[in-house]
GUROVO-412333 format. One record per residue (C-alpha): x, y, z; residue number from 1. Coordinates in nm, 3 decimals, decimal comma. Last residue first. Layout:
N
<xx=X&yy=Y&zz=Z&num=NUM>;
...
***
This chain:
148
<xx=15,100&yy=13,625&zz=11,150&num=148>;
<xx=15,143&yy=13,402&zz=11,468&num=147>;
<xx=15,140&yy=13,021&zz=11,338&num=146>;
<xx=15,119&yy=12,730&zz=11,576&num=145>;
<xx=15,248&yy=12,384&zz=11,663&num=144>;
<xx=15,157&yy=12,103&zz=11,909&num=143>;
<xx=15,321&yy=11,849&zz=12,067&num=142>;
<xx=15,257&yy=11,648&zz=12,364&num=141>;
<xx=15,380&yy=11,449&zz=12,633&num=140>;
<xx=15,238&yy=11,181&zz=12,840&num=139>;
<xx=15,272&yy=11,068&zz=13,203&num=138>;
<xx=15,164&yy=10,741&zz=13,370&num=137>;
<xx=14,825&yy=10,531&zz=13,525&num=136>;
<xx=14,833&yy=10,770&zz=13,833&num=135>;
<xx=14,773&yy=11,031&zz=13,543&num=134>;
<xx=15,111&yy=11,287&zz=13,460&num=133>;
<xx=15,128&yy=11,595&zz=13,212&num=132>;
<xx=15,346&yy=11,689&zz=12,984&num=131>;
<xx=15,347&yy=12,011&zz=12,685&num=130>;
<xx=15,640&yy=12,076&zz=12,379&num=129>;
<xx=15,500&yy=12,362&zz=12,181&num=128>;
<xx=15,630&yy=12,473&zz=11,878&num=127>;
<xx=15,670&yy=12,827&zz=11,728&num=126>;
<xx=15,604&yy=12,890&zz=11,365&num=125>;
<xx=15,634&yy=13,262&zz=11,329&num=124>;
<xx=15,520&yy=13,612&zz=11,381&num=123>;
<xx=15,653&yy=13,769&zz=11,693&num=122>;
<xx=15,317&yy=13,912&zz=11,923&num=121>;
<xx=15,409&yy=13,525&zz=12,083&num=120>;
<xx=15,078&yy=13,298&zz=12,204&num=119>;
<xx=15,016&yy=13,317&zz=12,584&num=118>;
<xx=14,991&yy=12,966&zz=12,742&num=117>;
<xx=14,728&yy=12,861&zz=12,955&num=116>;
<xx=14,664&yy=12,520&zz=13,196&num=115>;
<xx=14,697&yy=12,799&zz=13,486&num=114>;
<xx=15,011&yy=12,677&zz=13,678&num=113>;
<xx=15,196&yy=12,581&zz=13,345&num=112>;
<xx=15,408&yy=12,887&zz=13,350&num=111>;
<xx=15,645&yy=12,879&zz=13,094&num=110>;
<xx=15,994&yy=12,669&zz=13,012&num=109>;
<xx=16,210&yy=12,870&zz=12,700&num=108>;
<xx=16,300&yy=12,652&zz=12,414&num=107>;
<xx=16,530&yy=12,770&zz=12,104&num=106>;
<xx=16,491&yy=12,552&zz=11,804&num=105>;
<xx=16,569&yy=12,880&zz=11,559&num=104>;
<xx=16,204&yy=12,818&zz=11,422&num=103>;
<xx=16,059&yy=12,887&zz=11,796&num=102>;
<xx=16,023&yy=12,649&zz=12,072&num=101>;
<xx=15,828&yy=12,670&zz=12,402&num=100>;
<xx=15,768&yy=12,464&zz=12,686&num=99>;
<xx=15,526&yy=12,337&zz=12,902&num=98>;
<xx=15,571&yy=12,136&zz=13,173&num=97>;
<xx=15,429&yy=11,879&zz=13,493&num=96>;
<xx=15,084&yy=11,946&zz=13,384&num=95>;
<xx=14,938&yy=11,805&zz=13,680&num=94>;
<xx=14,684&yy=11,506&zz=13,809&num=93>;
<xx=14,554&yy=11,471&zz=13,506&num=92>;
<xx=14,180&yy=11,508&zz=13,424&num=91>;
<xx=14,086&yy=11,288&zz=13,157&num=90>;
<xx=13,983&yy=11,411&zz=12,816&num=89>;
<xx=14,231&yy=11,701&zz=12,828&num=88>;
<xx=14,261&yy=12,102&zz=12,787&num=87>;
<xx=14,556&yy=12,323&zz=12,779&num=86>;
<xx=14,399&yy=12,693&zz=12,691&num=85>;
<xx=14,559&yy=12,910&zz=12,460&num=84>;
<xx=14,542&yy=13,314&zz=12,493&num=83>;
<xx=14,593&yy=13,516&zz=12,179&num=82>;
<xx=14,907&yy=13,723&zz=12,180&num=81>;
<xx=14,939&yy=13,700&zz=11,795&num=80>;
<xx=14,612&yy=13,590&zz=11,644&num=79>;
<xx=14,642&yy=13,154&zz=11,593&num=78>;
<xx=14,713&yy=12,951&zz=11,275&num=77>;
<xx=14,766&yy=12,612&zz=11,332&num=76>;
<xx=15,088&yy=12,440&zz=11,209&num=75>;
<xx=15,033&yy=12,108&zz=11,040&num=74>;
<xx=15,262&yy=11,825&zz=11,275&num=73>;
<xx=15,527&yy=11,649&zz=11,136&num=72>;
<xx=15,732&yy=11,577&zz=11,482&num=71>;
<xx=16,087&yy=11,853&zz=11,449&num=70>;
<xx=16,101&yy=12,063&zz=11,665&num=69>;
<xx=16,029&yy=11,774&zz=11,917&num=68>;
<xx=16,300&yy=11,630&zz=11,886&num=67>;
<xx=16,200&yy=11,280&zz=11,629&num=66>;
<xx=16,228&yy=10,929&zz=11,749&num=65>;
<xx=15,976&yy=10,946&zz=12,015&num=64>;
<xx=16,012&yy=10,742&zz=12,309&num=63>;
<xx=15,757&yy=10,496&zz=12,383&num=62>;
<xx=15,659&yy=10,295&zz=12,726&num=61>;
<xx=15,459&yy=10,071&zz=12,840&num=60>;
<xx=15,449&yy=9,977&zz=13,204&num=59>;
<xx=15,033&yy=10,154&zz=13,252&num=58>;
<xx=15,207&yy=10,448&zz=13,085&num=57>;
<xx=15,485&yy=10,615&zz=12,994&num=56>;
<xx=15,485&yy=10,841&zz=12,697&num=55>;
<xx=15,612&yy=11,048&zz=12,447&num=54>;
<xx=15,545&yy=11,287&zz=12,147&num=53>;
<xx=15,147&yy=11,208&zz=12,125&num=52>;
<xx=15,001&yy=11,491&zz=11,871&num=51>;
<xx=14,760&yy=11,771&zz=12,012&num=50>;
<xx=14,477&yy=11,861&zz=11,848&num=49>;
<xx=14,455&yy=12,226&zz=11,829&num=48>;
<xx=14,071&yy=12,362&zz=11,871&num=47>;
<xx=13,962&yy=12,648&zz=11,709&num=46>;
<xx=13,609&yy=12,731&zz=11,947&num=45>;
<xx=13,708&yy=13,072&zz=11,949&num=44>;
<xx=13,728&yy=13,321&zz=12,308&num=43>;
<xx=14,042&yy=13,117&zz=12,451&num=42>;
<xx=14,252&yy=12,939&zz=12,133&num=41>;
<xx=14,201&yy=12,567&zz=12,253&num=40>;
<xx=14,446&yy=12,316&zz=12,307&num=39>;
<xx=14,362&yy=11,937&zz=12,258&num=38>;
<xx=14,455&yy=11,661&zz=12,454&num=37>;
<xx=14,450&yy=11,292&zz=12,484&num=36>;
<xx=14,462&yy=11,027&zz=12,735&num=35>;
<xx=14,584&yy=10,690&zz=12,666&num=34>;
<xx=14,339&yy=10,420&zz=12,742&num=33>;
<xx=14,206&yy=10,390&zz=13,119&num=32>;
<xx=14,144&yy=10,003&zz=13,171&num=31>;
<xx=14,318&yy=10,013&zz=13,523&num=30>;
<xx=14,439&yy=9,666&zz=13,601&num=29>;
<xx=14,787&yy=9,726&zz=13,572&num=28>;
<xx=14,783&yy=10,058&zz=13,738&num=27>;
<xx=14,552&yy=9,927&zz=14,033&num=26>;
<xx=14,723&yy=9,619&zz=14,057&num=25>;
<xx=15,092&yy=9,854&zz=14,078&num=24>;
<xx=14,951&yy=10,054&zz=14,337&num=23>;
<xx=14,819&yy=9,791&zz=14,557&num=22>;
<xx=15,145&yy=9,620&zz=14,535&num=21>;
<xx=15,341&yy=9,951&zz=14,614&num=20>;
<xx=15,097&yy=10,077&zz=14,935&num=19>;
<xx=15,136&yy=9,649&zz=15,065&num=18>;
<xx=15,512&yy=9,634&zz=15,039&num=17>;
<xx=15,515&yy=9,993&zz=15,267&num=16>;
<xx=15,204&yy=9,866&zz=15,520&num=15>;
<xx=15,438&yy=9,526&zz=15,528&num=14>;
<xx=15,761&yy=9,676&zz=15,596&num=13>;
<xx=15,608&yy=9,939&zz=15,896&num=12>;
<xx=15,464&yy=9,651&zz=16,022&num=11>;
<xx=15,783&yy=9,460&zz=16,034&num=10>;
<xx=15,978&yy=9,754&zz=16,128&num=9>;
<xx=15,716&yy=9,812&zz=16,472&num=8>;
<xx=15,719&yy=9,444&zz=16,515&num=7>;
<xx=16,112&yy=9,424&zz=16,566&num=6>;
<xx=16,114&yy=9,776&zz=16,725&num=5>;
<xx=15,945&yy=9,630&zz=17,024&num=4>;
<xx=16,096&yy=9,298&zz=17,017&num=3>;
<xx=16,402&yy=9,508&zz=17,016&num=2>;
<xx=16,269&yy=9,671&zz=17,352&num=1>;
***
């Protein structure tokens, strides 16, 4: 009987060392650069590009030294209540959050099931703070809009 058990734990051991080795070579050798995103205002073809705030990927990693409030990125100027719509050059495999700040640096979490966000009827600058994760890593994002 502990024979038993003894090969069924050693088995178990080497399928477990063998998943995370596999998955590290795979990350390590993956050639995938960083992936990059844009968000679109639904019915135009404005695009937002998006500006890297952090990220972890293939074992590299960079923290942003700015809150995002505050990365130097141009406001874009969108209708109030317009739809935007998340969009990427690789397909993640989720948008893990998005979040929303406002001049007062007040952040509310939204819905990210959909890939869309629904711009404010409040004119202002509002900020928004956006991740989403690859098998290589996760990145986040940062754009910022204008409601007149």
């Amino acid at each position: 009987m502990i024979a038993v058990i003894a090969v069924i734990w050693a088995l178990c051991y080497t399928v477990f060392i063998s998943i995370l080795l596999g998955e590290y070579l795979l990350v390590t050798l993956s050639n995938k650069p960083l992936p990059q995103s844009t968000v679109q205002v639904q019915g135009t073809t404005l695009p937002i590009h998006a500006e890297y705030f952090e990220y972890t990927w293939k074992h590299n990693t960079k923290y942003n030294e700015y809150a995002a409030i505050d990365v130097p990125a141009t406001p874009m100027n969108v209708p109030a209540s317009s739809t935007l719509v998340v969009t990427f050059d690789q397909t993640p495999k989720e948008i893990t959050f998005i979040e929303q700040g406002n001049e007062l640096d007040r952040w509310s979490r939204l819905d990210n099931s959909h890939h869309t966000v629904a711009a404010p009827d409040t004119p202002g600058i509002y900020t928004y703070l956006y991740s989403a994760s690859w098998f290589e890593g996760s990145v986040s994002y940062v754009i910022k809009i204008k409601v007149q």
